[in-house]
C-alpha positions in Angstrom: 18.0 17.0 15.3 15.4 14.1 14.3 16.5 12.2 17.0 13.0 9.8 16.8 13.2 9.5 13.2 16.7 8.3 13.6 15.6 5.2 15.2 12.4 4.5 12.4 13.9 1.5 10.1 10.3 0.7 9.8 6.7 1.2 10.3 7.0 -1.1 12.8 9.3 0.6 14.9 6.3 3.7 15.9 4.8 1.0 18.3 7.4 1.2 20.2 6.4 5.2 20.9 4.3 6.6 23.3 1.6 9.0 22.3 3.9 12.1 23.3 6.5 10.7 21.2 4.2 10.3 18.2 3.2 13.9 18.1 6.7 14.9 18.9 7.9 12.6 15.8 5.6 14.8 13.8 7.2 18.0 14.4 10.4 16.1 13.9 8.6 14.9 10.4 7.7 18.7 9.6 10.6 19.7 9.9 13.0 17.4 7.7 10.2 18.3 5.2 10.7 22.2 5.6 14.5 21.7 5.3 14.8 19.6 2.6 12.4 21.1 0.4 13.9 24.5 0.9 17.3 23.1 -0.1 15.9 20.7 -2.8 12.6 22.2 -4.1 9.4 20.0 -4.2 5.8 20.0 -2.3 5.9 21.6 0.7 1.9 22.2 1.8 0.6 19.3 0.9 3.2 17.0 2.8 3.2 19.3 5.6 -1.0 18.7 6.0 -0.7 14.8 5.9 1.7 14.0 8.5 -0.3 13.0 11.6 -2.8 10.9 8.8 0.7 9.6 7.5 1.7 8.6 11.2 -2.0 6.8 12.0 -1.8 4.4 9.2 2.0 3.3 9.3 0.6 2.7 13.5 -2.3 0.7 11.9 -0.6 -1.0 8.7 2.6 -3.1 7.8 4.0 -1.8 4.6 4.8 -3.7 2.6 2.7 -6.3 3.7 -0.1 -3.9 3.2 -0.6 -1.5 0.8 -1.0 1.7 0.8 -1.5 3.8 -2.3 -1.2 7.5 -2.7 -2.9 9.4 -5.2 -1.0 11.5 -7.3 1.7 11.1 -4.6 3.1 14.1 -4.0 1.6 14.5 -0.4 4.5 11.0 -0.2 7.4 12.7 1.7 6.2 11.4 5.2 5.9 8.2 4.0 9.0 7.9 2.4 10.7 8.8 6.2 8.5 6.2 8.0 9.5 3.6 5.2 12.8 3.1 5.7 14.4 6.1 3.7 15.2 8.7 6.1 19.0 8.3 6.0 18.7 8.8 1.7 15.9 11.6 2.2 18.4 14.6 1.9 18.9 12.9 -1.7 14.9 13.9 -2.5 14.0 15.0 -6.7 18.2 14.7 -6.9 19.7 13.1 -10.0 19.8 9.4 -8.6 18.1 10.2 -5.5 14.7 9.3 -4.5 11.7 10.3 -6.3 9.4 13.0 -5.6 6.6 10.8 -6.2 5.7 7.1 -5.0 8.1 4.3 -7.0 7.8 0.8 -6.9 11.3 0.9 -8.2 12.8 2.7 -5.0 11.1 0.8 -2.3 8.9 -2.4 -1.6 6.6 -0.2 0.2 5.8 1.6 -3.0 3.5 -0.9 -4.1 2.2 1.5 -7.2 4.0 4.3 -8.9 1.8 7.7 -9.0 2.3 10.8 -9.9 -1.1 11.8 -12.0 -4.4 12.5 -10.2 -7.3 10.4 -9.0 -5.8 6.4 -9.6 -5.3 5.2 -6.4 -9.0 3.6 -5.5 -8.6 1.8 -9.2 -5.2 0.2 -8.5 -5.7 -0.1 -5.0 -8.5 -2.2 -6.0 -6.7 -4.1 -8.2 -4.1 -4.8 -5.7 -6.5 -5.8 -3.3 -8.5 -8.6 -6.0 -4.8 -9.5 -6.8 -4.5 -10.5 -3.1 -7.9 -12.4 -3.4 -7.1 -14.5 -6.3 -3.4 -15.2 -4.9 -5.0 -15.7 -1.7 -1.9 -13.6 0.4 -2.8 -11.6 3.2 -3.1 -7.9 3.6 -4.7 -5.0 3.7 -5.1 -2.3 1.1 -6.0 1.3 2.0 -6.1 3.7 -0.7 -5.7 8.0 0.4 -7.1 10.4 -2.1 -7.7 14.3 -1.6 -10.8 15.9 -2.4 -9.3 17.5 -5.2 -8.5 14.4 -6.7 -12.1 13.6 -6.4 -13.0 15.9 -9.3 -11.6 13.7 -11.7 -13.8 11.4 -13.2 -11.1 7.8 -13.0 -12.0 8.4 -9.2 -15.9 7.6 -9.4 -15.1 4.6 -11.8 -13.0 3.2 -9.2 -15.2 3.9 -6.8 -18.3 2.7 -8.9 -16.6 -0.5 -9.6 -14.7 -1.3 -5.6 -18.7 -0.9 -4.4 -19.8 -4.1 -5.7 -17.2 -6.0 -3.9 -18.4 -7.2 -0.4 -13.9 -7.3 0.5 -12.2 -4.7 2.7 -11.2 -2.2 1.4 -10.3 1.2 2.6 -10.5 4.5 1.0 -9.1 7.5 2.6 -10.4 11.1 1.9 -8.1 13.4 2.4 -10.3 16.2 2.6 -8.2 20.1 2.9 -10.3 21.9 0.2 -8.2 22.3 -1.9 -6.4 20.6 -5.2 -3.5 23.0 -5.7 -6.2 25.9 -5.8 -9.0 26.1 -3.5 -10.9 23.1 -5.2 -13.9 23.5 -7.5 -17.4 21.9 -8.4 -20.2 20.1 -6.9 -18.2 17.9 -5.3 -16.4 20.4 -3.4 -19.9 22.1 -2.1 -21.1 18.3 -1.5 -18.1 17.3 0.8 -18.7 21.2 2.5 -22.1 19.7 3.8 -21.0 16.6 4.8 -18.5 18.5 6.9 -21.3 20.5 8.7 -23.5 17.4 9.7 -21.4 15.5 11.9 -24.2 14.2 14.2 -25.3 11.1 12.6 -21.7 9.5 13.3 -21.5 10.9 16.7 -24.8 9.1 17.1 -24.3 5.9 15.3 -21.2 5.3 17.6 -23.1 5.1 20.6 -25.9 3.0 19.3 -23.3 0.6 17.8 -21.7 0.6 21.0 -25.1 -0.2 22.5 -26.0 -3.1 20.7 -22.9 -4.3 20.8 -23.6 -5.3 24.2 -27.0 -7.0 23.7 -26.7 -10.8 23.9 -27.0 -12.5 20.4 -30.2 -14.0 20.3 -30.4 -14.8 16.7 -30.5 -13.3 12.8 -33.7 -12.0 13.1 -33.0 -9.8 16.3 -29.6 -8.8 13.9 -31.9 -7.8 11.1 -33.5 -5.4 13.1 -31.0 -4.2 14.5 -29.6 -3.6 11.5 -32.9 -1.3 10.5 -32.3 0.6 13.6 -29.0 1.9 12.4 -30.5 2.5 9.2 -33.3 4.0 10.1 -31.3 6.1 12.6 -28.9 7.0 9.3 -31.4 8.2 7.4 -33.2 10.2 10.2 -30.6 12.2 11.5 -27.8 12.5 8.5 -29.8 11.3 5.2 -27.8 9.1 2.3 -24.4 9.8 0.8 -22.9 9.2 -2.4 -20.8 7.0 -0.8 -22.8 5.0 1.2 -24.9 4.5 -2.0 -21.9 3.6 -3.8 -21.8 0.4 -1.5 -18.8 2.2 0.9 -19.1 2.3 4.4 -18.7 5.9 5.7 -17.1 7.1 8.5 -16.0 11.2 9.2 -15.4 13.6 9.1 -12.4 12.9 11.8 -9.3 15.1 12.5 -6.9 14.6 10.5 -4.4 15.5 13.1 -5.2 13.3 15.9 -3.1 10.5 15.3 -4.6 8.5 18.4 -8.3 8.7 17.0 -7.1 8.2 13.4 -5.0 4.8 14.3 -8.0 3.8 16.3 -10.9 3.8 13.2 -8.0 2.4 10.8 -7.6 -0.6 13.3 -11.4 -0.9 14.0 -12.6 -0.5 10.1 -10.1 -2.8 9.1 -12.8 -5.5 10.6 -15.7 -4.4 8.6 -16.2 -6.7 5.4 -16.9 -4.4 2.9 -15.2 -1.3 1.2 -14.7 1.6 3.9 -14.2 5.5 3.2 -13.1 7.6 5.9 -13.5 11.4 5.8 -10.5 12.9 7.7 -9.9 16.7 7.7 -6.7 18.2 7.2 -5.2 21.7 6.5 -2.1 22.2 4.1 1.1 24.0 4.9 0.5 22.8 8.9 3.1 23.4 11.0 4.4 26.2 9.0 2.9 29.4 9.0 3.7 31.0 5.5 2.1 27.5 4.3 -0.6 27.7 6.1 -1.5 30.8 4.7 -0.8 30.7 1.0 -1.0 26.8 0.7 -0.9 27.6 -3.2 2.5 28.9 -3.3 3.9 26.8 -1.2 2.7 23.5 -2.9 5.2 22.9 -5.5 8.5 25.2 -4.6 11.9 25.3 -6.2 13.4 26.2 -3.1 13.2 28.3 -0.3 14.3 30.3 3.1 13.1 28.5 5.9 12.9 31.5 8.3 11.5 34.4 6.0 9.7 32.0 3.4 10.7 34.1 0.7 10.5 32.2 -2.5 12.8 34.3 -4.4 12.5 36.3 -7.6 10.2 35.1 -10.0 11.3 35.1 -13.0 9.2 35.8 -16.6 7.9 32.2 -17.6 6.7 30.4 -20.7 3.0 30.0 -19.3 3.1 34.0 -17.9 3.8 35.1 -21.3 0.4 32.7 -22.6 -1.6 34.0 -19.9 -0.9 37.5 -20.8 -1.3 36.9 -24.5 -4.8 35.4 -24.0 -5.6 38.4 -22.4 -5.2 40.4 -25.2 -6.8 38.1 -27.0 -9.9 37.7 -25.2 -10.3 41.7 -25.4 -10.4 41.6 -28.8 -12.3 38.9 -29.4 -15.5 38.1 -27.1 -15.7 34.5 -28.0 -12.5 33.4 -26.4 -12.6 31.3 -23.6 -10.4 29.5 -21.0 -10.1 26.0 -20.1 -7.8 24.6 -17.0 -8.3 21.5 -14.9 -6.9 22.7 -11.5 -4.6 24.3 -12.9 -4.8 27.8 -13.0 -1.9 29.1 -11.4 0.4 26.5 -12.7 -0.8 27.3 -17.0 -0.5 30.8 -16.2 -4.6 31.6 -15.8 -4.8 33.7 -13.0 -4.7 37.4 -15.0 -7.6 35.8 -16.9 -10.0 34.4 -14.4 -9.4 38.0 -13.0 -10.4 40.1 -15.9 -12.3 37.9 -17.8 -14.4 35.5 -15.1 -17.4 34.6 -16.9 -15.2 33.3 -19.8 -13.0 31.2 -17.0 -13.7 27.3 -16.6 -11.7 25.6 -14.0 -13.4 22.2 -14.4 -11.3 20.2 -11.5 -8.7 17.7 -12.3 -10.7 16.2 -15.4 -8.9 16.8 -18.3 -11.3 14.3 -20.2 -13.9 16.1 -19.3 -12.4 19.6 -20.0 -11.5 18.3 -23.8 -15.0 17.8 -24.1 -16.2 20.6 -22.5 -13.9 22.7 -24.9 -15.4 20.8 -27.9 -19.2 21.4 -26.8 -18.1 25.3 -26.5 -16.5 25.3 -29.6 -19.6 23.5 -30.9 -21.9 26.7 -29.6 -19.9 29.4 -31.3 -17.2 29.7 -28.7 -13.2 29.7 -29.4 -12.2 27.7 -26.4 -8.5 27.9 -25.2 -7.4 24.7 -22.9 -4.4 25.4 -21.2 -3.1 22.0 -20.0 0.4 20.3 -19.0 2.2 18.2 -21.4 1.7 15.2 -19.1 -1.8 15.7 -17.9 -2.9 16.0 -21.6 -2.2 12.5 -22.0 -5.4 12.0 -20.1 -7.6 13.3 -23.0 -6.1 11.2 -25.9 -9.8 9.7 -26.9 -12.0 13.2 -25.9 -9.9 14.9 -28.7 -10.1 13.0 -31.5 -13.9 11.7 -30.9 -15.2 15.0 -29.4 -13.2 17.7 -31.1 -11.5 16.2 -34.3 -14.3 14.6 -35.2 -16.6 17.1 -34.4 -14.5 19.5 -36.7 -14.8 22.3 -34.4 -11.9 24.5 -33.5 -10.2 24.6 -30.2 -7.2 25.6 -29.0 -4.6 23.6 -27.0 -2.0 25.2 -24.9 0.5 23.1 -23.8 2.6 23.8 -21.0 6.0 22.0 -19.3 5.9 20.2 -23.0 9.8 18.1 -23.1 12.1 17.9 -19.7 10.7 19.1 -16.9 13.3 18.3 -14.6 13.3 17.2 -10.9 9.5 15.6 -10.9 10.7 13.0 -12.9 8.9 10.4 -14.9 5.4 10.8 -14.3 5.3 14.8 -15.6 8.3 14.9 -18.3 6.0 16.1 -21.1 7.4 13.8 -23.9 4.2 12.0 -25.9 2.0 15.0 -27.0 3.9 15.8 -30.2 3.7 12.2 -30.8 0.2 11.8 -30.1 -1.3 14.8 -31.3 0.5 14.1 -34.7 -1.7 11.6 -35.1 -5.0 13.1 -34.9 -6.6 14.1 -38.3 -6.8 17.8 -38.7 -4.1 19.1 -36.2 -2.2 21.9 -36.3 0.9 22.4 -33.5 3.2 25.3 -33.3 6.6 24.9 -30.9 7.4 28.3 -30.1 11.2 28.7 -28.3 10.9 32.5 -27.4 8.1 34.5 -25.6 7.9 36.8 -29.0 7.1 33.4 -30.9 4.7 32.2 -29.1 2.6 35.5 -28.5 3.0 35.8 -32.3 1.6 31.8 -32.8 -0.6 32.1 -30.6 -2.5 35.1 -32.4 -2.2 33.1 -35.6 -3.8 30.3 -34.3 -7.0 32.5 -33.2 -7.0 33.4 -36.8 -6.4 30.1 -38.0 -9.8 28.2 -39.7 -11.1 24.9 -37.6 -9.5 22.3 -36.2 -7.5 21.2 -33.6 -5.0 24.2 -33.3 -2.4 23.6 -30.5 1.2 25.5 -29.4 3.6 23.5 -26.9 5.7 25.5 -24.8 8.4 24.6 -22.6 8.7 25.0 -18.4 10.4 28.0 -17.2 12.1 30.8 -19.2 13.7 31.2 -22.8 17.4 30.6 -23.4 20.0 31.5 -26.1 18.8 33.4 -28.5 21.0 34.1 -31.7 21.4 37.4 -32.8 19.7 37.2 -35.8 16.7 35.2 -34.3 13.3 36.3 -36.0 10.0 35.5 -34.7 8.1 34.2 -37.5 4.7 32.4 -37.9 6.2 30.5 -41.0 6.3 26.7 -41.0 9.9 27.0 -40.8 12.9 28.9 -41.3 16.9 28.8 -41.9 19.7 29.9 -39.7 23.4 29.4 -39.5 24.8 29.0 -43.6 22.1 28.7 -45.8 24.6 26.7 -48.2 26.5 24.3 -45.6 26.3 20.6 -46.7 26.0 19.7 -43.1 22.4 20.4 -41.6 20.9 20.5 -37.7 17.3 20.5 -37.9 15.2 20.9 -34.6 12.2 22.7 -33.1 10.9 24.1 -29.5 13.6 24.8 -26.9 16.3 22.7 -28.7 16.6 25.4 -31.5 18.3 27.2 -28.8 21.0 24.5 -27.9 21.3 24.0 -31.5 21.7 27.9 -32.5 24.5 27.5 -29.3 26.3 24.4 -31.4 26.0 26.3 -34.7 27.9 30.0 -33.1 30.4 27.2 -31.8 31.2 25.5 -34.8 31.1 28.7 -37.2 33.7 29.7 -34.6 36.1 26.8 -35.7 35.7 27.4 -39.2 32.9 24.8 -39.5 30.0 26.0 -42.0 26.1 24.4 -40.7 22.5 24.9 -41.8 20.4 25.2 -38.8 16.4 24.8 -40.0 13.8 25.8 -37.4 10.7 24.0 -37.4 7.8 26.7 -36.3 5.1 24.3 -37.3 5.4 20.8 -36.6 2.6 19.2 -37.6 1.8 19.2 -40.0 5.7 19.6 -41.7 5.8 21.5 -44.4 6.9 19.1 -47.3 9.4 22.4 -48.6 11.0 22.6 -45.4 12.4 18.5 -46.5 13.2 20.3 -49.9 15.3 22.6 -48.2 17.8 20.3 -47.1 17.7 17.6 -50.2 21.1 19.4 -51.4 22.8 18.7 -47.9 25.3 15.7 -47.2 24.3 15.0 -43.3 21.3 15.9 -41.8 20.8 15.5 -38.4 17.1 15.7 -36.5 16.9 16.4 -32.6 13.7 16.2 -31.0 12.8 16.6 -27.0 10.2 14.1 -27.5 9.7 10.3 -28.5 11.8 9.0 -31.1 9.6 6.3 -32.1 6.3 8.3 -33.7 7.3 11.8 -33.2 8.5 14.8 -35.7 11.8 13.1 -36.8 10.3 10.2 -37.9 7.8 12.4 -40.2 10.4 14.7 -41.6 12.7 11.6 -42.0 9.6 10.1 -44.3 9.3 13.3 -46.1 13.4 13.3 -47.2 12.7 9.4 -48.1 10.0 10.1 -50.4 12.0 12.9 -51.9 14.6 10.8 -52.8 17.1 12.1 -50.5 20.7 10.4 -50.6 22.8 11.7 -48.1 22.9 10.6 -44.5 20.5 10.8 -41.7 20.6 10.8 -38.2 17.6 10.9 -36.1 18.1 11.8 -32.2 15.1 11.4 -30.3 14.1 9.9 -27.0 13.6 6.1 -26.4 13.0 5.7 -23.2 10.4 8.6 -22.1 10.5 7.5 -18.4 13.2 9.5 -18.0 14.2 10.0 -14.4 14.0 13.1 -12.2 17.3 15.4 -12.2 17.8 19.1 -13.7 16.5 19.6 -17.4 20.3 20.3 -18.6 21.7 17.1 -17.1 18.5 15.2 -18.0 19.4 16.4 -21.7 22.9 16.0 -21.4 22.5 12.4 -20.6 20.1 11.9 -23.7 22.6 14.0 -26.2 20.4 16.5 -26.9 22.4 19.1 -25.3 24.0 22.3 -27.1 27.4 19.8 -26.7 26.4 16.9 -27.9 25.0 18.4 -30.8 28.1 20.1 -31.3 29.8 16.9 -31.1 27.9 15.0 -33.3 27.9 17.8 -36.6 31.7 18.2 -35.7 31.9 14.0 -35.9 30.1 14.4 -39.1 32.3 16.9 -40.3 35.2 15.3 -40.0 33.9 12.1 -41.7 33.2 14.6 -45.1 36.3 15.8 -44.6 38.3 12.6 -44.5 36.2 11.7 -46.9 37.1 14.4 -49.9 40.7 14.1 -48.3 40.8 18.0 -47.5 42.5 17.2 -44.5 45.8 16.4 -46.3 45.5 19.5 -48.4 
């Protein structure tokens, strides 16, 4: 029983607790976590390592009043119980439950939706200048991990908030790790800052010192003032962020909620931007999280008391990382790209056999675009395995530093369409769009494992360019009976001389091969054309359907921009005369619930298409007054 959580309506209501009660409000925190992530799927380690930290700044804040913003936000889920959404919390990554993430839409505490890597000291800072110029009152406390630290947005924000002599306070969430033990520079950097914890030990006690001097005037402050410094320098050296204008303070435990309430209430009083180093472990509180904080950071579900995960199943991005393989043993110059990612795209085969030819370059996918580009530049054939979602993040790398270097790289894109239950932040819905629009792309949509092992191999033999293949999440549906795998543009299915026509690529050709076995079941006769290559269309694959009466398009990506409109284009410049229906998404902040409901609900589903060619059907039918016959 949460029996303490049942009485939290608010942040407000912890300072009613004692200090036993706090702690045991933790465990009670831990363990709603553990249980509803095991029934629900979600992030497990990453909450479970933030809980006390979560505790000390709803003790020394007043959401929403302040603001507290959490990068990338999945380390939320003890937030959202402190916040007022315990009673809804068993609700958590259901369809019209609460979010997995932060959402401004789901509570006034939620003062910034997050779900991508390394924003928060950016908006926080915007926030906190908003406050300034609308002269409200507030703080604004911003908690970033050290993984999130790798990514380049982070240092801007940081860069920028340094200049501005305001409060402002940064949290650093430091547990080594991003998903994977964390990588880089920075990583080492914040390793020695967490060895030399004498300068802070020692600055405490001479501030508490001259705290107790009489004032006596600004030049007796001055020097003062040089002590410290001087006593900075001498005993701990300079910082990055110290030099960046921050005021440092850390490393503390990040599990003493006592001593972590007690710096956020003092620092709150410095006039300045502030960045405290706390230290926390993920998985805490649960011992098969604590050791294998990897797999338990993003679970589909769970048993609580053997922590078995269940059988894994083959996936899209197991099937990649095994192809690479073989491709890198045939062919030295392949190499492979992931930022932080290297469990998640599949990698971890590869970074095995091949390491010197493995590049995790932290969560920076700008960086790793580039990266890519400068390899392929040297000789290399660079393979950057990347989320749909996350390669949004590189739009202006690939078209300045690949497409226009006209170099080749490879672009494997993983969780590309619905993802599901993490919702609008990761549904991978703008990279057919965008990529479409690059000069000199090439993108495959593979919707078996055969395909894309087969693309994937054509694409390493494939001449320069941008040369990408978009996979789905998870594991390959329907397949027809007479399914090929083919590394044509395109191909035909179902009756080659229907008048009605479903065109589609990716995962949808298996929803649409479903619709097709229905329909020839009821006596009703449909083309079914694959799209392979998407971009660019071939212009025969338009000619193929010119001689049908309805076409209809489905596409698991935008409407506005994306594949449908292009192969619409090519019909209209063809002359084509029959009908055309286009069903692509509108919205792509599409919320979090399972990828067969989420499509369902935007007809894309094996039904609805079903529906819709019957619909048509009928219409011709009525039409040539067959019916009557």
């Amino acid at each position: 029983m949460a029996d303490l959580l049942e009485g939290i309506r608010s942040p407000q209501d912890l300072k009613k607790l004692s200090l036993q009660e706090l702690e045991n409000l933790c465990e009670e925190i831990r363990q709603v976590i553990i249980r509803t992530v095991s029934d629900n799927g979600g992030h497990l380690a990453s909450n479970l390592g933030v809980v006390e930290l979560t505790v000390a700044l709803c003790l020394a804040f007043h959401p929403p009043e302040d603001a507290i913003v959490w990068d990338v936000g999945h380390q939320s889920y003890p937030y959202k119980l402190l916040t007022g959404r315990y009673q809804a919390f068993s609700s958590l990554r259901r369809e019209g439950g609460l979010s997995g993430f932060p959402c401004r839409e789901e509570s006034p505490c939620d003062q910034f939706t997050t779900g991508h890597s390394s924003t928060s000291i950016s908006s926080a800072l915007g926030l906190s200048q908003a406050r300034l110029l609308g002269e409200k009152e507030g703080w604004v406390a911003a908690v970033i991990g050290d993984g999130a630290l790798t990514g380049g947005l982070a240092f801007e924000g940081l860069n920028n908030a340094g200049q501005f002599r305001r409060n402002l306070i940064v949290i650093l969430n430091d547990n080594t790790m991003s998903i994977s033990k964390n990588v880089g520079s920075i990583a080492r950097y914040l390793t020695y800052m967490r060895t030399k914890p004498g300068y802070l030990k020692a600055k405490g006690n001479v501030e508490q010192a001259l705290g107790r001097l009489p004032v006596v005037g600004g030049a007796i402050a001055a020097f003062m003032r040089r002590v410290k410094d001087s006593l900075k320098k001498m005993l701990y050296g300079s910082n990055v962020f110290s030099d960046l204008g921050f005021a440092y303070y850390g490393p503390f435990d990040g599990h003493n909620v006592r001593e972590l309430a007690e710096t956020l209430e003092a620092v709150k009083l410095i006039h300045k931007p502030v960045l405290i180093h706390v230290r926390t472990y993920k998985g805490k509180g649960y011992q098969y999280a604590e050791q294998a904080p990897t797999l338990y950071h993003g679970l589909s579900g769970f048993d609580v008391d053997t922590g078995a995960t269940g059988e894994k199943a083959e996936t899209f991005s197991d099937v990649f990382g095994q192809a690479l393989c073989g491709l890198a043993e045939r062919d030295s110059r392949v190499c492979a790209i992931t930022a932080a990612m290297q469990e998640g795209t599949g990698l971890s085969l590869f970074r095995e056999r091949f390491k010197k030819r493995f590049y995790d370059v932290g969560i920076a996918e700008g960086h790793g675009a580039t990266f890519a580009g400068g390899l392929a530049a040297g000789g290399m054939l660079p393979v950057f395995a990347v989320y749909s979602t996350f390669l949004q993040r590189a739009y202006d790398q690939l078209i300045h530093d690949v497409a226009l270097q006209n170099v080749k790289v490879i672009l494997a894109i993983d969780r590309a369409g619905i993802v599901g239950e993490d919702g609008k932040t990761h549904q991978g819905l703008f990279d057919a769009a965008f990529l479409r629009s690059i000069p000199g792309v090439t993108l495959y949509s593979p919707a078996y494992f055969q395909e894309l092992r087969d693309q994937l191999a054509f694409l390493a033999r494939e001449p320069g360019g941008i040369c990408a293949i978009r996979y789905p999440r998870r594991k390959e549906l329907y397949k027809p009976p007479c399914f090929r795998s083919t590394t044509d543009p395109w191909s035909v299915y179902g009756d080659p001389e229907a008048s009605l026509c479903l065109v589609t690529y990716g995962r949808l050709f298996s929803f649409g091969a479903e619709a097709v076995r229905r329909l020839k079941e009821q006596g009703v006769g449909v083309k079914l054309l694959k799209l392979n290559r998407i971009v660019p269309i071939d212009p025969a694959a338009a000619e193929e359907v010119l001689g049908c009466s309805h076409v209809l398009f489905y596409e698991e990506g935008l409407r506005q921009g994306g594949i449908g409109e292009g192969f619409g284009a090519l019909l209209l410049e063809r002359g084509y005369r029959g009908s055309w229906t286009l069903r692509g998404i509108e919205n792509p902040f599409v919320a979090h619930s399972p990828m067969f409901r989420a499509l369902e609900e935007l007809g894309l589903s094996a039904g609805c298409m079903e529906k819709d060619l019957l619909g048509c059907w009928e219409k011709e039918e009525d039409h040539f007054g067959k019916k009557e016959a």
